[in-house]
N, CA, C, O and CB atoms as a CASP TS submission, in Angstrom:
PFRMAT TS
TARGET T0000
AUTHOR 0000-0000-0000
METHOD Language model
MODEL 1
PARENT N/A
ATOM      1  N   UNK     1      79.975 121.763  93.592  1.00  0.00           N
ATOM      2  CA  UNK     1      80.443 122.560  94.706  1.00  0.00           C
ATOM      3  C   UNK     1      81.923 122.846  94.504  1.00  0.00           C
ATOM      4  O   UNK     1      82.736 121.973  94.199  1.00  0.00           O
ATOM      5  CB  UNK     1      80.189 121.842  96.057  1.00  0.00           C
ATOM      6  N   UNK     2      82.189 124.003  94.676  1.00  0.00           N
ATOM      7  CA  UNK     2      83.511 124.173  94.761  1.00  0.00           C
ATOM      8  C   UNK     2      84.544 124.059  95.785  1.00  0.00           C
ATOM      9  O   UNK     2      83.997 124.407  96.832  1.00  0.00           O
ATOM     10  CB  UNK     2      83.596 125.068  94.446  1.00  0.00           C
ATOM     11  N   UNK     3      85.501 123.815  95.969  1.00  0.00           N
ATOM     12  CA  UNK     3      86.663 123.931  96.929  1.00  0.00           C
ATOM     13  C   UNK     3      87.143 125.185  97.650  1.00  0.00           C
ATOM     14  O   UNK     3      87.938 125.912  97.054  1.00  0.00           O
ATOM     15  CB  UNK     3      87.717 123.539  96.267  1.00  0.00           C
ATOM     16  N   UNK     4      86.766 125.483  98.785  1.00  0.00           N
ATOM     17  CA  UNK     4      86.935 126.476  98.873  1.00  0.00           C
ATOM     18  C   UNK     4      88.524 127.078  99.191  1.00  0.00           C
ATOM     19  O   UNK     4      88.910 128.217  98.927  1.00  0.00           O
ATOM     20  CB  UNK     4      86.018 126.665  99.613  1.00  0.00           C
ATOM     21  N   UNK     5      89.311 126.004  99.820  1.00  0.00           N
ATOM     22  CA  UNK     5      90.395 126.210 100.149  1.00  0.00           C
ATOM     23  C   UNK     5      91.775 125.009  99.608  1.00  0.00           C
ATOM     24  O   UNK     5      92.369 124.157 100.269  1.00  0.00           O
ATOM     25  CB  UNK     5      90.099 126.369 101.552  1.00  0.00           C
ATOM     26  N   UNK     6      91.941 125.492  97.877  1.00  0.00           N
ATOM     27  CA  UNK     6      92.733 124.636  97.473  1.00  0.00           C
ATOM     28  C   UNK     6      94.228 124.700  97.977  1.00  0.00           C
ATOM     29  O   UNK     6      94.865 125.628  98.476  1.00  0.00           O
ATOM     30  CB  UNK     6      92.610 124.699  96.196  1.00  0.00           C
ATOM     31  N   UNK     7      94.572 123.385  97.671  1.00  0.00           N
ATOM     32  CA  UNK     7      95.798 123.261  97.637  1.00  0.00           C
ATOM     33  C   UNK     7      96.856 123.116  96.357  1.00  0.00           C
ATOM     34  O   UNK     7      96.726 122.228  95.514  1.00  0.00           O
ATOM     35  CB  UNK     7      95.832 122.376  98.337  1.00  0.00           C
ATOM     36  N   UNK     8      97.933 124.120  96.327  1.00  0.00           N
ATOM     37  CA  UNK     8      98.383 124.403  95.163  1.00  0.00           C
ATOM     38  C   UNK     8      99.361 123.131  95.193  1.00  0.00           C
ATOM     39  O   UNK     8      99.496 122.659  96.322  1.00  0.00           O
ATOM     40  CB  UNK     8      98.967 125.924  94.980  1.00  0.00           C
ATOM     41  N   UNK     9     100.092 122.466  94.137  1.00  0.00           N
ATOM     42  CA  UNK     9     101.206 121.491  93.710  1.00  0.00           C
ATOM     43  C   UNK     9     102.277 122.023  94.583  1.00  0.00           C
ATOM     44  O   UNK     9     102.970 121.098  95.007  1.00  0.00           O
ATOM     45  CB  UNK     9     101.624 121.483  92.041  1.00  0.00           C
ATOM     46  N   UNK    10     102.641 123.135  94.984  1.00  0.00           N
ATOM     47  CA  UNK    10     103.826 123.815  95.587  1.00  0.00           C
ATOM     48  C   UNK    10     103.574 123.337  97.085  1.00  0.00           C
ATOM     49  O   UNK    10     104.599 122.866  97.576  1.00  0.00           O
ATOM     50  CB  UNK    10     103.875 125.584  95.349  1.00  0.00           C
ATOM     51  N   UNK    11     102.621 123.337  97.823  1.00  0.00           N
ATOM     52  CA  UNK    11     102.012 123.433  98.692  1.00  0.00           C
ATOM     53  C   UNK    11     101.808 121.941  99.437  1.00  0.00           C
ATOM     54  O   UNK    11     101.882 121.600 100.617  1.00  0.00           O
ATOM     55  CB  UNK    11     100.979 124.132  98.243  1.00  0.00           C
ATOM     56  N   UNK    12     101.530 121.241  98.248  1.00  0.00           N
ATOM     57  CA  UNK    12     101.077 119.542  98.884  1.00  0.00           C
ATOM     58  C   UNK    12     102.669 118.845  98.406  1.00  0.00           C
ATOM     59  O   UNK    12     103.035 117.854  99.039  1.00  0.00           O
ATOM     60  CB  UNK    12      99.228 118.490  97.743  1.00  0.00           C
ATOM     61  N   UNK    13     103.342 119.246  97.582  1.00  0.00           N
ATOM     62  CA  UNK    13     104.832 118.806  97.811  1.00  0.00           C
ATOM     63  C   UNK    13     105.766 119.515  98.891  1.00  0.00           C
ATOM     64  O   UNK    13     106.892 119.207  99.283  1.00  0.00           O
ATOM     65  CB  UNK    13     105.544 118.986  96.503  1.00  0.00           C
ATOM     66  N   UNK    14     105.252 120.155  99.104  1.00  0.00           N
ATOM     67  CA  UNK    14     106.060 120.544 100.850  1.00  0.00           C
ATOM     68  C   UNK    14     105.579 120.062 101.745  1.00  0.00           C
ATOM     69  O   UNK    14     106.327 119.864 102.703  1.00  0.00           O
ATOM     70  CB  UNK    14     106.087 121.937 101.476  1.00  0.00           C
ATOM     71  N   UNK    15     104.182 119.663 101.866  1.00  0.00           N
ATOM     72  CA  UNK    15     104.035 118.535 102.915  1.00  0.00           C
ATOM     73  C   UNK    15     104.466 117.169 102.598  1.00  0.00           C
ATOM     74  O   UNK    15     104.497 116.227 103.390  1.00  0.00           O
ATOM     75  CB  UNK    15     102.674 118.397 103.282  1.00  0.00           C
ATOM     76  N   UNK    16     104.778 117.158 101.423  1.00  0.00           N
ATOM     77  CA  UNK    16     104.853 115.232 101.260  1.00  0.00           C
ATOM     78  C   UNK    16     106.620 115.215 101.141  1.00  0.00           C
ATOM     79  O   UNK    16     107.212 114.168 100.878  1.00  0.00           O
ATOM     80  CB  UNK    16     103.809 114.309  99.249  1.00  0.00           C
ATOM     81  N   UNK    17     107.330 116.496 101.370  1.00  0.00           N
ATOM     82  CA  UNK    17     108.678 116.267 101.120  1.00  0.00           C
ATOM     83  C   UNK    17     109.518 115.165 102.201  1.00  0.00           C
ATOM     84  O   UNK    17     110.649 114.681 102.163  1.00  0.00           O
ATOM     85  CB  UNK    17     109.293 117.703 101.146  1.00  0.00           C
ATOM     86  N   UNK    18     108.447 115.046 103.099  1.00  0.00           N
ATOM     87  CA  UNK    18     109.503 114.096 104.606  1.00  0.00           C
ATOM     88  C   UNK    18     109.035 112.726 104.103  1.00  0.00           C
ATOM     89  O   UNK    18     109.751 111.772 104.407  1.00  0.00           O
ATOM     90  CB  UNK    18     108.875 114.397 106.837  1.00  0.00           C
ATOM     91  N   UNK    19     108.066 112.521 103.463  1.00  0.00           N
ATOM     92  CA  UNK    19     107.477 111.372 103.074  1.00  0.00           C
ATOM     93  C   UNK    19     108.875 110.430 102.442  1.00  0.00           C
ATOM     94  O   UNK    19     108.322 109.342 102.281  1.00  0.00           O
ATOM     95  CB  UNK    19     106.178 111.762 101.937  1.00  0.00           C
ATOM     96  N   UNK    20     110.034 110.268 102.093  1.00  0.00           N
ATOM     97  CA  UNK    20     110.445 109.455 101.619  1.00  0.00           C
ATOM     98  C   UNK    20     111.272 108.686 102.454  1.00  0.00           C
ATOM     99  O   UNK    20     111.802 109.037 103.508  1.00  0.00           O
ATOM    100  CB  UNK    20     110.840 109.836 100.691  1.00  0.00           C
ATOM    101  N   UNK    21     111.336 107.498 101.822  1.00  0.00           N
ATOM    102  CA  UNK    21     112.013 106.147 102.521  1.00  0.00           C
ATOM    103  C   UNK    21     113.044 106.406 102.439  1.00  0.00           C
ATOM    104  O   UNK    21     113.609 106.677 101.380  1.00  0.00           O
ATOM    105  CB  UNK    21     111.881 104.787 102.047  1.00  0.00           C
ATOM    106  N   UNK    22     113.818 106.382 104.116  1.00  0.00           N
ATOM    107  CA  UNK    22     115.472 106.339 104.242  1.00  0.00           C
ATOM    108  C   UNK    22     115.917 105.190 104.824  1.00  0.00           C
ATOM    109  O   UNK    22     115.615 104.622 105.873  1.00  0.00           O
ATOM    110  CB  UNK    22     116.100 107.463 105.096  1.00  0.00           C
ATOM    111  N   UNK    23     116.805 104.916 103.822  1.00  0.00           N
ATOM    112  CA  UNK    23     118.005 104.122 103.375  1.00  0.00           C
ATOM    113  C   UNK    23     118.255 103.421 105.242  1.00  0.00           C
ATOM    114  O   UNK    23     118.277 104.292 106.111  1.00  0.00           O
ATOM    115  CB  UNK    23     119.598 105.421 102.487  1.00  0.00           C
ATOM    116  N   UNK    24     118.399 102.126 105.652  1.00  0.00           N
ATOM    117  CA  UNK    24     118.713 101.567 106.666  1.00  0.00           C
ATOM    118  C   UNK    24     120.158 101.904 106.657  1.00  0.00           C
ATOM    119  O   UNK    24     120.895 101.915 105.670  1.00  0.00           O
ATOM    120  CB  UNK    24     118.306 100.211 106.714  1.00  0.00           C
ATOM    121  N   UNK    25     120.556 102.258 108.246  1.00  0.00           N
ATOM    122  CA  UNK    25     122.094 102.039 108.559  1.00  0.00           C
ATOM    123  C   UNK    25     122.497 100.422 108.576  1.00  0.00           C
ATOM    124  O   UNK    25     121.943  99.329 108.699  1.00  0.00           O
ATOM    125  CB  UNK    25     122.458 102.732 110.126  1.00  0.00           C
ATOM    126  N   UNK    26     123.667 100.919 108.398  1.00  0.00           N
ATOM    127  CA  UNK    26     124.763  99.181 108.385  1.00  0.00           C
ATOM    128  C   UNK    26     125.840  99.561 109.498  1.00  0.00           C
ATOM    129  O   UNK    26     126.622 100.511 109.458  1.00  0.00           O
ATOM    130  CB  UNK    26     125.928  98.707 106.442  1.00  0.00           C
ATOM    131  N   UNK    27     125.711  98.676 110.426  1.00  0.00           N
ATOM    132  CA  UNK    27     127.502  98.137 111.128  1.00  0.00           C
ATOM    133  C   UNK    27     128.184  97.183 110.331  1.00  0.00           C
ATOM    134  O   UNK    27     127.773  96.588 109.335  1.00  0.00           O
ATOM    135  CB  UNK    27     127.511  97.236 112.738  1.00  0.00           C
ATOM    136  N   UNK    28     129.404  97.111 110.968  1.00  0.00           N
ATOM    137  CA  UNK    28     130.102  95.890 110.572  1.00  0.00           C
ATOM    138  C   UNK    28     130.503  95.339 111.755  1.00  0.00           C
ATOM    139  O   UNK    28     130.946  95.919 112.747  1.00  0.00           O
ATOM    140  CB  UNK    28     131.251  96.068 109.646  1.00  0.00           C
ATOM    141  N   UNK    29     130.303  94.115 111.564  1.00  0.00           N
ATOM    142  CA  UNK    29     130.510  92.931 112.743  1.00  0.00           C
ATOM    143  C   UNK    29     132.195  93.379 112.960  1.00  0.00           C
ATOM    144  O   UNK    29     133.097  93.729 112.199  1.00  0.00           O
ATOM    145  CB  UNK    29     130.173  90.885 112.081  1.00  0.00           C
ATOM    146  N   UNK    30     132.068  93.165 114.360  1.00  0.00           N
ATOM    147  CA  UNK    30     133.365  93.747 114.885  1.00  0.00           C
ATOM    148  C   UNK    30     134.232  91.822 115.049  1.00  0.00           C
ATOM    149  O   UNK    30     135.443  91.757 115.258  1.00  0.00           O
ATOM    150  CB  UNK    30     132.987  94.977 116.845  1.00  0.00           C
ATOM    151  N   UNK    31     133.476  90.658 114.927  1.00  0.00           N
ATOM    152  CA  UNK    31     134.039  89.624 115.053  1.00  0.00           C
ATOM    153  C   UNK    31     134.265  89.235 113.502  1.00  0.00           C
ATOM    154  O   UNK    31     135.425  89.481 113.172  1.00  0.00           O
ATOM    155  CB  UNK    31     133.272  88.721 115.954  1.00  0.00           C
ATOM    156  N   UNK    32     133.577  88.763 112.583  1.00  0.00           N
ATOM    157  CA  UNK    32     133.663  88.627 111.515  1.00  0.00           C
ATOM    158  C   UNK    32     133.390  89.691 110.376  1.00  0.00           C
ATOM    159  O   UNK    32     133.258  89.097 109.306  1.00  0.00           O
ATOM    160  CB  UNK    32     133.108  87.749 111.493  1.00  0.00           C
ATOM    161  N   UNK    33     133.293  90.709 110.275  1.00  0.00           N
ATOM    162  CA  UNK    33     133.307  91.740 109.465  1.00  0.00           C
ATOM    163  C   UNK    33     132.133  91.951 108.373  1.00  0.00           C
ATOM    164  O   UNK    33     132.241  92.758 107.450  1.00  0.00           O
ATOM    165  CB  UNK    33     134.505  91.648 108.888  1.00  0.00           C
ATOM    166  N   UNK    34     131.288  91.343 108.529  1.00  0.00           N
ATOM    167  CA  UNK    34     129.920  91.408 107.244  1.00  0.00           C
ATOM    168  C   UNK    34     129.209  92.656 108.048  1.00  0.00           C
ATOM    169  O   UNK    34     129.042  93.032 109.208  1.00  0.00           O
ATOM    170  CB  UNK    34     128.563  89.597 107.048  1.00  0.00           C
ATOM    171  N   UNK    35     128.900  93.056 106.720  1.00  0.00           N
ATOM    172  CA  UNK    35     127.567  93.861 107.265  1.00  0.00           C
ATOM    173  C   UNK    35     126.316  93.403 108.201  1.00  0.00           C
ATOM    174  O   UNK    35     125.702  92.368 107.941  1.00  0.00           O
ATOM    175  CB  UNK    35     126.901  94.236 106.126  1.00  0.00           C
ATOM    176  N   UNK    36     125.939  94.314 109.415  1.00  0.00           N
ATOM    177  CA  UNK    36     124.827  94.302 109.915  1.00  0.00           C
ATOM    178  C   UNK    36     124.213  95.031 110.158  1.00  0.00           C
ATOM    179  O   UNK    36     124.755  96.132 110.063  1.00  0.00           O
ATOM    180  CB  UNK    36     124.742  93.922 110.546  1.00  0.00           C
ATOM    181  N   UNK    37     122.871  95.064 110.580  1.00  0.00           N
ATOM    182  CA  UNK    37     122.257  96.106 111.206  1.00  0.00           C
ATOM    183  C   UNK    37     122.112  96.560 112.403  1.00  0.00           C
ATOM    184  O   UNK    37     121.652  95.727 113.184  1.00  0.00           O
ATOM    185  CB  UNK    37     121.425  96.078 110.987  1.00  0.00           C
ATOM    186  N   UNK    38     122.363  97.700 112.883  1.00  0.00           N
ATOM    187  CA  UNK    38     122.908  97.859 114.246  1.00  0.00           C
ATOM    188  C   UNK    38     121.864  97.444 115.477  1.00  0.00           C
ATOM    189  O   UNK    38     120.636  97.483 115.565  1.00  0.00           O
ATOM    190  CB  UNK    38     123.339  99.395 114.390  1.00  0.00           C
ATOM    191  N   UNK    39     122.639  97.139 116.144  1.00  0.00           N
ATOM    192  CA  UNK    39     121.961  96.985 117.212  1.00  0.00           C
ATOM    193  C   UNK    39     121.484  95.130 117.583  1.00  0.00           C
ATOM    194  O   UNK    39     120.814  94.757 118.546  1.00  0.00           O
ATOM    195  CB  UNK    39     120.711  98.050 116.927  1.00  0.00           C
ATOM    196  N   UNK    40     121.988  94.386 116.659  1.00  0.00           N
ATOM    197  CA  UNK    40     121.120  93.203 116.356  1.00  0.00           C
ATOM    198  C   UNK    40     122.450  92.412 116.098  1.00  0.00           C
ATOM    199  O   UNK    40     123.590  92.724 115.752  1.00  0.00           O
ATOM    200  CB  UNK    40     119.869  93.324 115.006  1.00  0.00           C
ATOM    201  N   UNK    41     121.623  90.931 116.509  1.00  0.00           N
ATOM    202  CA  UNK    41     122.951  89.716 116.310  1.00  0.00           C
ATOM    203  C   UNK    41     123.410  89.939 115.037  1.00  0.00           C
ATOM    204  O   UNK    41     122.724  90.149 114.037  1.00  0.00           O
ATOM    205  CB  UNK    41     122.528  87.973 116.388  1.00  0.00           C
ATOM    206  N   UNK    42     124.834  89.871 115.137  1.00  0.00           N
ATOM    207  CA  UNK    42     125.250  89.397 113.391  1.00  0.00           C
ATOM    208  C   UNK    42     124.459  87.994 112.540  1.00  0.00           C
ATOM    209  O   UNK    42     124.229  87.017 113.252  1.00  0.00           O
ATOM    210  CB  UNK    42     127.107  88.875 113.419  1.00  0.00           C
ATOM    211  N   UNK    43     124.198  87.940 111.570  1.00  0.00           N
ATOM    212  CA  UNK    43     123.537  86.646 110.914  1.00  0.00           C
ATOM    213  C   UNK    43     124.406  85.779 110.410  1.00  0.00           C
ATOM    214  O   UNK    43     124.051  84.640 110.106  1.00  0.00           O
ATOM    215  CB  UNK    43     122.643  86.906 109.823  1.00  0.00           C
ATOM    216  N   UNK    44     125.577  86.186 110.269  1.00  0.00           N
ATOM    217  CA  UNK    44     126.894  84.861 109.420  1.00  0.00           C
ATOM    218  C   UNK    44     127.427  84.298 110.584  1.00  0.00           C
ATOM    219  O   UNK    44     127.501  83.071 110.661  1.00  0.00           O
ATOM    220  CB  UNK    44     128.531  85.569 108.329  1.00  0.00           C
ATOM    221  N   UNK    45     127.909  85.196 111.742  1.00  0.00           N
ATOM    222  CA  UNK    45     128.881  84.639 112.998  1.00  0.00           C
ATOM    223  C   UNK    45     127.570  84.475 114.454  1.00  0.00           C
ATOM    224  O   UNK    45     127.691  83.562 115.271  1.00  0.00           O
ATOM    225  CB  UNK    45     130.493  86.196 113.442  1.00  0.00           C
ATOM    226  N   UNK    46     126.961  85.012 114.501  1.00  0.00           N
ATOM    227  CA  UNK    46     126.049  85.174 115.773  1.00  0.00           C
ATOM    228  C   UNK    46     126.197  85.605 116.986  1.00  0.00           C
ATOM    229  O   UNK    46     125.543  85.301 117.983  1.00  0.00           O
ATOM    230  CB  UNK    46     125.656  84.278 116.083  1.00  0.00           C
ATOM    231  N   UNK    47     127.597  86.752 116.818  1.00  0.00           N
ATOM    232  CA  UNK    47     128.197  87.392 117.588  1.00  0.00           C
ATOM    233  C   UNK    47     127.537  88.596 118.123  1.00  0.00           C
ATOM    234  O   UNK    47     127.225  89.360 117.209  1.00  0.00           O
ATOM    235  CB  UNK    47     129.235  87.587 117.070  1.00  0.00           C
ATOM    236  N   UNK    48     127.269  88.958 119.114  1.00  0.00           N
ATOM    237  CA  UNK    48     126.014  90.555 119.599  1.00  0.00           C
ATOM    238  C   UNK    48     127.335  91.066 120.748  1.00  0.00           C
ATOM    239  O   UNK    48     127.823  90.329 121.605  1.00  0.00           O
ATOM    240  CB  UNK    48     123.661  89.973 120.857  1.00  0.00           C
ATOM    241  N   UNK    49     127.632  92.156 120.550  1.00  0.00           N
ATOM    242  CA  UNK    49     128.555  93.005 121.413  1.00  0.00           C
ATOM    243  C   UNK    49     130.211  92.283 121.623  1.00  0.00           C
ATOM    244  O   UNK    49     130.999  93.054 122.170  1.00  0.00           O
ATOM    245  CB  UNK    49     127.716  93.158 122.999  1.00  0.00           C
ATOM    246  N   UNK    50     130.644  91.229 121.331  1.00  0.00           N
ATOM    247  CA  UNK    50     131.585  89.840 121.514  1.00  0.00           C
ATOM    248  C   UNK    50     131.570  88.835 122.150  1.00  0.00           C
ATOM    249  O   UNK    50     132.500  88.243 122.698  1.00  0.00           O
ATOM    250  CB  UNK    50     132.535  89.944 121.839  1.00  0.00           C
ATOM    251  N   UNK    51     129.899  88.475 122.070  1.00  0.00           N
ATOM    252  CA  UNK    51     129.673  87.724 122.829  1.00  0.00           C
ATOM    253  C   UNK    51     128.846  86.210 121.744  1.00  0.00           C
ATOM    254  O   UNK    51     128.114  86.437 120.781  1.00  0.00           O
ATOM    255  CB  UNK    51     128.848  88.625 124.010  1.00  0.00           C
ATOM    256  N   UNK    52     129.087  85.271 122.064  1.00  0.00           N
ATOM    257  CA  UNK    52     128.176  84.583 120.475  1.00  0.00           C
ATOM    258  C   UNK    52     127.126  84.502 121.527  1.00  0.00           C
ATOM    259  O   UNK    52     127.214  84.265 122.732  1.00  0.00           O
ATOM    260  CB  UNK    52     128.723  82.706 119.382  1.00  0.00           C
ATOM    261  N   UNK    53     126.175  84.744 120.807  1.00  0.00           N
ATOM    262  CA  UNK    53     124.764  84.536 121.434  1.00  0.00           C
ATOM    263  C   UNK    53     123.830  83.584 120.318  1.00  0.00           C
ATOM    264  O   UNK    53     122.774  82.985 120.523  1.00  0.00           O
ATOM    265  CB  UNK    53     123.984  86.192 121.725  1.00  0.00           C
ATOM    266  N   UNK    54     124.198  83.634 119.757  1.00  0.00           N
ATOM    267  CA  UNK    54     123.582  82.257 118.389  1.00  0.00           C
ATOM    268  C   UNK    54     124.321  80.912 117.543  1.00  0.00           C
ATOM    269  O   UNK    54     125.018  81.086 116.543  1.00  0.00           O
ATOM    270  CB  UNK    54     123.226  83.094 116.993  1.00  0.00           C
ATOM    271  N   UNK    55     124.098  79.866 118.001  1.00  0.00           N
ATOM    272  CA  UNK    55     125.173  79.497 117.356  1.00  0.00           C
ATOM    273  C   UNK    55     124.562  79.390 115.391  1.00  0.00           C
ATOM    274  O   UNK    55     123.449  78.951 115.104  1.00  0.00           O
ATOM    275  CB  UNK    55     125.731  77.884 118.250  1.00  0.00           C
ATOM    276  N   UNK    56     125.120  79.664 114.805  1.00  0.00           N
ATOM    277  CA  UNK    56     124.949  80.117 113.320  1.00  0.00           C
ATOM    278  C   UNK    56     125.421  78.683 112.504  1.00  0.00           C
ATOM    279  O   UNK    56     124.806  78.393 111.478  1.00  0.00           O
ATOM    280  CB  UNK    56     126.053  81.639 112.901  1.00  0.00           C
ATOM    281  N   UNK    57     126.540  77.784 112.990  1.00  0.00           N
ATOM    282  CA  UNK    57     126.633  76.384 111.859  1.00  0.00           C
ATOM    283  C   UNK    57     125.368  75.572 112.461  1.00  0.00           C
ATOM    284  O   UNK    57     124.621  75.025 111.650  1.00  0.00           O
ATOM    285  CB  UNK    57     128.396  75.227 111.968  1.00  0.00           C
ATOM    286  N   UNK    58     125.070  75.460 113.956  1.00  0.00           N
ATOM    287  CA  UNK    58     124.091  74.517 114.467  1.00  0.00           C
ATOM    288  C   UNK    58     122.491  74.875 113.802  1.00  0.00           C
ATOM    289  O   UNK    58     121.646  73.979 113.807  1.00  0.00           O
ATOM    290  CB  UNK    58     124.140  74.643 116.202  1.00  0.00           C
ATOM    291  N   UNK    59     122.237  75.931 113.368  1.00  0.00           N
ATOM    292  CA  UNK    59     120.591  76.514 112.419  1.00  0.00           C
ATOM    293  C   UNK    59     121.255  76.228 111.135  1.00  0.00           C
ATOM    294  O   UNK    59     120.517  75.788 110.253  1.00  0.00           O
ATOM    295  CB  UNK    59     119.892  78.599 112.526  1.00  0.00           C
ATOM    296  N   UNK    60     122.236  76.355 110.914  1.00  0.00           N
ATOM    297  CA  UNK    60     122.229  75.754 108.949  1.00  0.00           C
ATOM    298  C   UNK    60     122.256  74.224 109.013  1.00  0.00           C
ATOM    299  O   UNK    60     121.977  73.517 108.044  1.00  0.00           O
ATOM    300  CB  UNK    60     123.986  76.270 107.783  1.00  0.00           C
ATOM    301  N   UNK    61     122.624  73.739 110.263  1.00  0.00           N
ATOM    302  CA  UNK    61     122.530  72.274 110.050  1.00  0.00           C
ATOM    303  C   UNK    61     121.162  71.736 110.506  1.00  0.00           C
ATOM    304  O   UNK    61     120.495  70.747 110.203  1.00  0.00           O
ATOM    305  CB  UNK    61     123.673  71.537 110.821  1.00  0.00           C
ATOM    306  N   UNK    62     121.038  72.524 111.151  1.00  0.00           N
ATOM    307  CA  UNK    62     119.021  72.108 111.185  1.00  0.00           C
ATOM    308  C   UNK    62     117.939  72.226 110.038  1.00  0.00           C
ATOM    309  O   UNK    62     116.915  71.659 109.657  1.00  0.00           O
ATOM    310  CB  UNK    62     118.185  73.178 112.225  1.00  0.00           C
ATOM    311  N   UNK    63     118.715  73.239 109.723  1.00  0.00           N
ATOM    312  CA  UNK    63     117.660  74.114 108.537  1.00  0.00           C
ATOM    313  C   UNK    63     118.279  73.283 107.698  1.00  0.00           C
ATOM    314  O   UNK    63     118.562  74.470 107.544  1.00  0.00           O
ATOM    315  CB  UNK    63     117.729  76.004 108.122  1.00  0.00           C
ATOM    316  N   UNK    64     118.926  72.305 106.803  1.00  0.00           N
ATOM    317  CA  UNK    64     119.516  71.469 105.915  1.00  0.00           C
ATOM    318  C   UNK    64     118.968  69.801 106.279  1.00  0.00           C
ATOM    319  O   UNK    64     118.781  68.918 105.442  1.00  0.00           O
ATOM    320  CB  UNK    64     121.187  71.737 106.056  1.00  0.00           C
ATOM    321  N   UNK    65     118.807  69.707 107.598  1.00  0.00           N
ATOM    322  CA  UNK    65     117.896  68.412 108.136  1.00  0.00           C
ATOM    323  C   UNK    65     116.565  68.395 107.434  1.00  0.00           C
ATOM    324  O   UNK    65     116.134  67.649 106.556  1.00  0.00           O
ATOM    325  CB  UNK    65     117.563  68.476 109.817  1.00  0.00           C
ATOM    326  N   UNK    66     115.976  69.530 108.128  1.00  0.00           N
ATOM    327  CA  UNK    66     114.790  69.787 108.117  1.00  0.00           C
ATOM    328  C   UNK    66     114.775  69.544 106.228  1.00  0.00           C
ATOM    329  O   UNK    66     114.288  68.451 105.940  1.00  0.00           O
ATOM    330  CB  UNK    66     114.410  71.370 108.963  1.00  0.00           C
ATOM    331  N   UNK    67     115.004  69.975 105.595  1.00  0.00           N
ATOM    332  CA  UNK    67     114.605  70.261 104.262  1.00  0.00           C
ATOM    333  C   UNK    67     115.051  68.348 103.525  1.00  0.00           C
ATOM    334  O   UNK    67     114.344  67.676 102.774  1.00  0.00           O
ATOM    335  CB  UNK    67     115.746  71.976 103.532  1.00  0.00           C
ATOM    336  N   UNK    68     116.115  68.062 103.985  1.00  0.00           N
ATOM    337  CA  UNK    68     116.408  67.132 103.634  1.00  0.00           C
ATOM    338  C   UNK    68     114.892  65.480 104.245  1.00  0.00           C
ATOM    339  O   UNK    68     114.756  64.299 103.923  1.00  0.00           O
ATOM    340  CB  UNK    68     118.063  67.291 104.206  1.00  0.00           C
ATOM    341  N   UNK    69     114.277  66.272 105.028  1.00  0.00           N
ATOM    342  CA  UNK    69     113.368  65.217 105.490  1.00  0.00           C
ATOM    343  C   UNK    69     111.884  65.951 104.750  1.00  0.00           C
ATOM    344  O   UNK    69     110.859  65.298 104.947  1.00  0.00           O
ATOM    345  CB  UNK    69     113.396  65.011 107.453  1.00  0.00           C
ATOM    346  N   UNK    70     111.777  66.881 104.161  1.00  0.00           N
ATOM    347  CA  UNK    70     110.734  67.061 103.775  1.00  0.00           C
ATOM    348  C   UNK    70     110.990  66.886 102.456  1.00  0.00           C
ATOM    349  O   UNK    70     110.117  67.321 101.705  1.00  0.00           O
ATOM    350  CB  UNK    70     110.182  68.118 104.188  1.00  0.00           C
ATOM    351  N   UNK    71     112.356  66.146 101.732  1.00  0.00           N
ATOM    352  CA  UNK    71     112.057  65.612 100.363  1.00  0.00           C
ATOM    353  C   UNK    71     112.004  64.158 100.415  1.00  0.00           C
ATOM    354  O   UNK    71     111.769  63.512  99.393  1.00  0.00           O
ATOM    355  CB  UNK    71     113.091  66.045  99.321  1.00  0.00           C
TER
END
């Protein structure tokens, strides 16, 4: 059976032209200066708008417990 209504290479790359993956935005922490992604706690300081909302040494010292009791 034939196709009755092909699609040319010109044709199916103009629909697939939106198809590609764009690149995430970055902020920079307005307290400690690393890159983040907007909108979201910083991950080095745990600072969200200037406010700390995470404390960030108290989870590395958990997360360093924790590992230290599972050897």
């Amino acid at each position: 059976m034939v196709v009755r209504m092909r699609h040319t290479r010109a044709h199916t790359g103009n629909r697939r032209s939106h198809h590609a993956l764009k690149s995430g935005a970055l902020s920079i922490c307005s307290h400690c200066g690393a890159a983040r992604k907007p909108h979201t706690v910083c991950v080095a300081c745990g600072y969200y708008r200037g406010r700390k909302v995470l404390d960030a040494v108290k989870k590395v010292e958990k997360k360093q417990a924790k590992a230290k009791r599972a050897k």
